[in-house]
TORMI-695040 format. One record per residue: residue number from 0; residue in three letters; chain; x, y, z negated of N, C-alpha, C, O in turn. Coordinates in pm, 1 decimal. Layout:
[voke NUM, "ALA", "A", [X, Y, Z], [X, Y, Z], [X, Y, Z], [X, Y, Z]]
...
END
This chain:
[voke 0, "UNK", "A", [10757.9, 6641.0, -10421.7], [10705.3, 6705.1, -10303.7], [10578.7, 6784.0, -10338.9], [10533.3, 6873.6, -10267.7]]
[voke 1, "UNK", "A", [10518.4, 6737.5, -10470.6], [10355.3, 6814.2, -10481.0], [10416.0, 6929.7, -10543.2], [10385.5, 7045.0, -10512.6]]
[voke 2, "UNK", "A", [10485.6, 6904.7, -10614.1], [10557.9, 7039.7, -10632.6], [10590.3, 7144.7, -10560.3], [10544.4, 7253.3, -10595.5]]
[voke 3, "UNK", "A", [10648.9, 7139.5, -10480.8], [10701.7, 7239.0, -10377.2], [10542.1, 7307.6, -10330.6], [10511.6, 7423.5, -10358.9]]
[voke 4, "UNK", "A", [10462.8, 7225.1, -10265.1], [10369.8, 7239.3, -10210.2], [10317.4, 7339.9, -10298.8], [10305.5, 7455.6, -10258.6]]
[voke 5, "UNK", "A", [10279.1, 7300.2, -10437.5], [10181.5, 7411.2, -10511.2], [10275.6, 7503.3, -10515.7], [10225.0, 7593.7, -10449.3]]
[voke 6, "UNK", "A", [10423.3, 7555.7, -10564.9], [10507.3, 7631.5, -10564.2], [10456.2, 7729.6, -10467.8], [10415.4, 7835.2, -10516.2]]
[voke 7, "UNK", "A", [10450.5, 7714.3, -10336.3], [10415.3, 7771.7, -10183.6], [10319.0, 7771.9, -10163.5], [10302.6, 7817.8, -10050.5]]
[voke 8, "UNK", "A", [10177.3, 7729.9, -10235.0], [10044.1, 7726.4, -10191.7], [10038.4, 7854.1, -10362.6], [9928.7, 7909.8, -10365.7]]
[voke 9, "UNK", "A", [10110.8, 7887.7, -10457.1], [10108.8, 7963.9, -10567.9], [10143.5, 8097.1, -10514.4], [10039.4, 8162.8, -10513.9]]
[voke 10, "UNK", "A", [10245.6, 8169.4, -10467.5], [10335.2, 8230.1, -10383.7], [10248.0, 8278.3, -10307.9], [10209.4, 8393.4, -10328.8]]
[voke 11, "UNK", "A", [10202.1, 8212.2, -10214.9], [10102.8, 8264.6, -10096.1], [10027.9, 8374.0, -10208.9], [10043.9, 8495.5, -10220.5]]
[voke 12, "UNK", "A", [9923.9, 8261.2, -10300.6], [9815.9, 8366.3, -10393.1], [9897.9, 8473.7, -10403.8], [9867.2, 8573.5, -10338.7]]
[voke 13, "UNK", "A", [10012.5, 8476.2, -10483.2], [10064.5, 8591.3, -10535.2], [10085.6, 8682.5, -10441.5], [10092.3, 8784.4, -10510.1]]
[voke 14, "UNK", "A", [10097.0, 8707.3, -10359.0], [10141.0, 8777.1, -10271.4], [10005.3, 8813.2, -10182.9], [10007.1, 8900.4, -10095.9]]
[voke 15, "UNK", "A", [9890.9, 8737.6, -10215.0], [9752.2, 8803.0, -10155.8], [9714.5, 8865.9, -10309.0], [9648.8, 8969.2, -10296.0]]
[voke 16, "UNK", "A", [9733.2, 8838.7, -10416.1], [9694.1, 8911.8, -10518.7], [9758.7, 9043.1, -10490.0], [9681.2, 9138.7, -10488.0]]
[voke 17, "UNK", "A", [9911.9, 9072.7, -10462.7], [9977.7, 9178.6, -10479.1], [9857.5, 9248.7, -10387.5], [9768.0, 9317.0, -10437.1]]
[voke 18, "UNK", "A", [9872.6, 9215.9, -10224.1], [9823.8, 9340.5, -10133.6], [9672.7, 9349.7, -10180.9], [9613.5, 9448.2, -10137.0]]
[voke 19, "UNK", "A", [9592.6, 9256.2, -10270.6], [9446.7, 9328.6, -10341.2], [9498.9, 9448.6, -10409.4], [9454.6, 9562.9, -10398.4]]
[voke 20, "UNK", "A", [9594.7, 9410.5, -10478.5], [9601.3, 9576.0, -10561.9], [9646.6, 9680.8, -10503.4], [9628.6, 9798.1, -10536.4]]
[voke 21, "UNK", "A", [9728.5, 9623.5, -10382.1], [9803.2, 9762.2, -10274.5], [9624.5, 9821.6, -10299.6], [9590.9, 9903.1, -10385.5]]
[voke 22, "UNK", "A", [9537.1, 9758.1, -10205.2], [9398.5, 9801.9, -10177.2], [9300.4, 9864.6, -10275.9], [9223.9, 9960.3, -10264.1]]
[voke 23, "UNK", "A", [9318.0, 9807.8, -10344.9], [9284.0, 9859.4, -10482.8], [9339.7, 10027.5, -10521.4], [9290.8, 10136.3, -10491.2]]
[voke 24, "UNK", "A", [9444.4, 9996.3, -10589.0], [9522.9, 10118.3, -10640.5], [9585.5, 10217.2, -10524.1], [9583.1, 10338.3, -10546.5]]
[voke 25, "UNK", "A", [9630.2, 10178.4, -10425.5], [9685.9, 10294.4, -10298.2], [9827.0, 10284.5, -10355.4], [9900.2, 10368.1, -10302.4]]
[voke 26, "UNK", "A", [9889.0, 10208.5, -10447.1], [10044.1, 10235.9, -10468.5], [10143.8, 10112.9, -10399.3], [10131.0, 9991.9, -10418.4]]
[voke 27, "UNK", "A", [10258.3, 10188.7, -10303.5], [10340.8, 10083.6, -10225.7], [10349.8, 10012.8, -10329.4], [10245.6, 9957.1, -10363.8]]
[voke 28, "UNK", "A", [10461.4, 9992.6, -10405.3], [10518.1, 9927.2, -10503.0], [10446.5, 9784.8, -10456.5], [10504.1, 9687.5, -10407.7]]
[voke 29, "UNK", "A", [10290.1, 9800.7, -10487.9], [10259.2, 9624.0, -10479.5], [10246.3, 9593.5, -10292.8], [10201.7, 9485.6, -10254.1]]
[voke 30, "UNK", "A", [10262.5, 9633.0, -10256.1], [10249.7, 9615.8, -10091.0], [10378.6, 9575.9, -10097.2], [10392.0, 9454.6, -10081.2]]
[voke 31, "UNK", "A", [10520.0, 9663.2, -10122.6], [10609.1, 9595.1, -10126.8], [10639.7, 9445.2, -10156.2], [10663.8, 9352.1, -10079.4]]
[voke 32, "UNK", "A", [10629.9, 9452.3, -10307.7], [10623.0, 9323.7, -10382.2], [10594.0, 9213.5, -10285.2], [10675.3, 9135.3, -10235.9]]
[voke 33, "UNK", "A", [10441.0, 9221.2, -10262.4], [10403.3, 9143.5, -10147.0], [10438.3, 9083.3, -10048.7], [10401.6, 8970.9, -10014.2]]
[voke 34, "UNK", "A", [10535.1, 9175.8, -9979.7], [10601.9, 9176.0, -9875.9], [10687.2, 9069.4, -9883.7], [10688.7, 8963.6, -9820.7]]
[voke 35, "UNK", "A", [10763.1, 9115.4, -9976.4], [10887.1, 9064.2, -10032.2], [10855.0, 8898.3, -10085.6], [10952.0, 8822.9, -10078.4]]
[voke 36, "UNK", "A", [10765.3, 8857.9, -10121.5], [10709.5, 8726.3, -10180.9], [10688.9, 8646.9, -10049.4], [10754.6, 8552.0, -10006.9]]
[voke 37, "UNK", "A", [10545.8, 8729.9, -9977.8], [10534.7, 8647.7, -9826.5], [10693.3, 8599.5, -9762.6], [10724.4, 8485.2, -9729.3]]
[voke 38, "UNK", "A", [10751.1, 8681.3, -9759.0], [10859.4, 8659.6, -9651.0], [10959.1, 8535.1, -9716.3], [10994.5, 8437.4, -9650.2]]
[voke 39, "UNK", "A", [10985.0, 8551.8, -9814.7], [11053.4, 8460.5, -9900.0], [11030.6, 8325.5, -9904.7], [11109.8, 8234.8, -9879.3]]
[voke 40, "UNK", "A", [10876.9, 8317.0, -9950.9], [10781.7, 8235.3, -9916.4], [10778.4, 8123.6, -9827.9], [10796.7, 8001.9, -9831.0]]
[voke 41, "UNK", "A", [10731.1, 8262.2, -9705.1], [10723.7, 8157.2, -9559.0], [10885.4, 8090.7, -9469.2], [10892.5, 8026.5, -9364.4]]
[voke 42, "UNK", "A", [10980.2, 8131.4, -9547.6], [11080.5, 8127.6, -9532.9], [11135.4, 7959.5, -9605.0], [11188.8, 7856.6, -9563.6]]
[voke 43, "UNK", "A", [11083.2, 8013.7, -9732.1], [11155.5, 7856.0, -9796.1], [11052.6, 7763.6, -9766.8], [11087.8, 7645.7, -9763.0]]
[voke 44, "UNK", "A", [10885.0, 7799.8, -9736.3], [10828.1, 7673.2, -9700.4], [10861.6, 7604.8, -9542.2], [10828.8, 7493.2, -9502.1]]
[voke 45, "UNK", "A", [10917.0, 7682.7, -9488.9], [10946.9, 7653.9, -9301.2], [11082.8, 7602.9, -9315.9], [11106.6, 7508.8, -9240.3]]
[voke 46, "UNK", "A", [11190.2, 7643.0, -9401.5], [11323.8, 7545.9, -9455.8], [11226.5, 7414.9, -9562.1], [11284.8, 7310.7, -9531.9]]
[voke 47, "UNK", "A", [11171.7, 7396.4, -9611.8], [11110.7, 7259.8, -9714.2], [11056.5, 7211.0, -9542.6], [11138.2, 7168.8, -9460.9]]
[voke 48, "UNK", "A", [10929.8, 7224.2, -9515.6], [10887.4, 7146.7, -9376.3], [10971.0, 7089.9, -9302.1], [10965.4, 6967.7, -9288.5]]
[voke 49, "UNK", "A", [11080.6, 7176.1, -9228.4], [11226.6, 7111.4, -9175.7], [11271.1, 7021.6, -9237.1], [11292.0, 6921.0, -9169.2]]
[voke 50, "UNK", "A", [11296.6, 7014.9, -9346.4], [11368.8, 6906.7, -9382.1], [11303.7, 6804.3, -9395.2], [11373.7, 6705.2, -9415.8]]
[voke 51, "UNK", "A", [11191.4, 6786.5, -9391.5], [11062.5, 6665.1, -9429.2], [11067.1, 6642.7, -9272.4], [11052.0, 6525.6, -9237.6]]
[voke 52, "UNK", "A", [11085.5, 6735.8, -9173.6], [11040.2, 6667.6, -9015.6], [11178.9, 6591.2, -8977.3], [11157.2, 6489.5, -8911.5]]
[voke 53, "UNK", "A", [11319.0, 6617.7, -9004.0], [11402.2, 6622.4, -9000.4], [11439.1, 6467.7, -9087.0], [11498.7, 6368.4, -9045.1]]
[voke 54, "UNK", "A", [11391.7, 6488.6, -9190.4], [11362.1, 6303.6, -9251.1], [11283.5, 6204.0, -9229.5], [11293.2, 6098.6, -9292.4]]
[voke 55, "UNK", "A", [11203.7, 6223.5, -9145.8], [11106.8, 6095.3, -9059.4], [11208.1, 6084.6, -8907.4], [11236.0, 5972.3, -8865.5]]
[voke 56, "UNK", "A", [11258.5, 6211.2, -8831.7], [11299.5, 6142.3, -8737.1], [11455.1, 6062.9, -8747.9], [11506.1, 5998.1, -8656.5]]
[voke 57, "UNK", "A", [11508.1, 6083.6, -8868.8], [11609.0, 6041.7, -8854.1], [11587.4, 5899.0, -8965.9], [11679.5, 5819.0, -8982.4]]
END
């Protein structure tokens, strides 16, 4: 489980590192990237949470 956690607490960084360099440099490419990480991200950590809420009530 600490795993996952840093996995998704790693991910997050990466994906605030990407949009520093959107800010930085002015090139989509890392805004994309970004994009693409967050969403993924908040996606598999909200499927991992479910299943952890989903295993206490049952």
């Amino acid at each position: 489980m600490l795993v996952f956690r840093w996995a998704i607490l790693l991910l997050l960084l990466l994906a605030g590192v990407s949009f520093a360099y959107y800010a930085g440099t002015g090139q989509l490419k890392y805004r994309r990237f970004g994009w693409v990480v967050l969403k993924w991200t908040l996606l598999a950590a909200l499927g991992f949470f479910a299943v952890l809420i989903a295993e206490r009530v049952a």
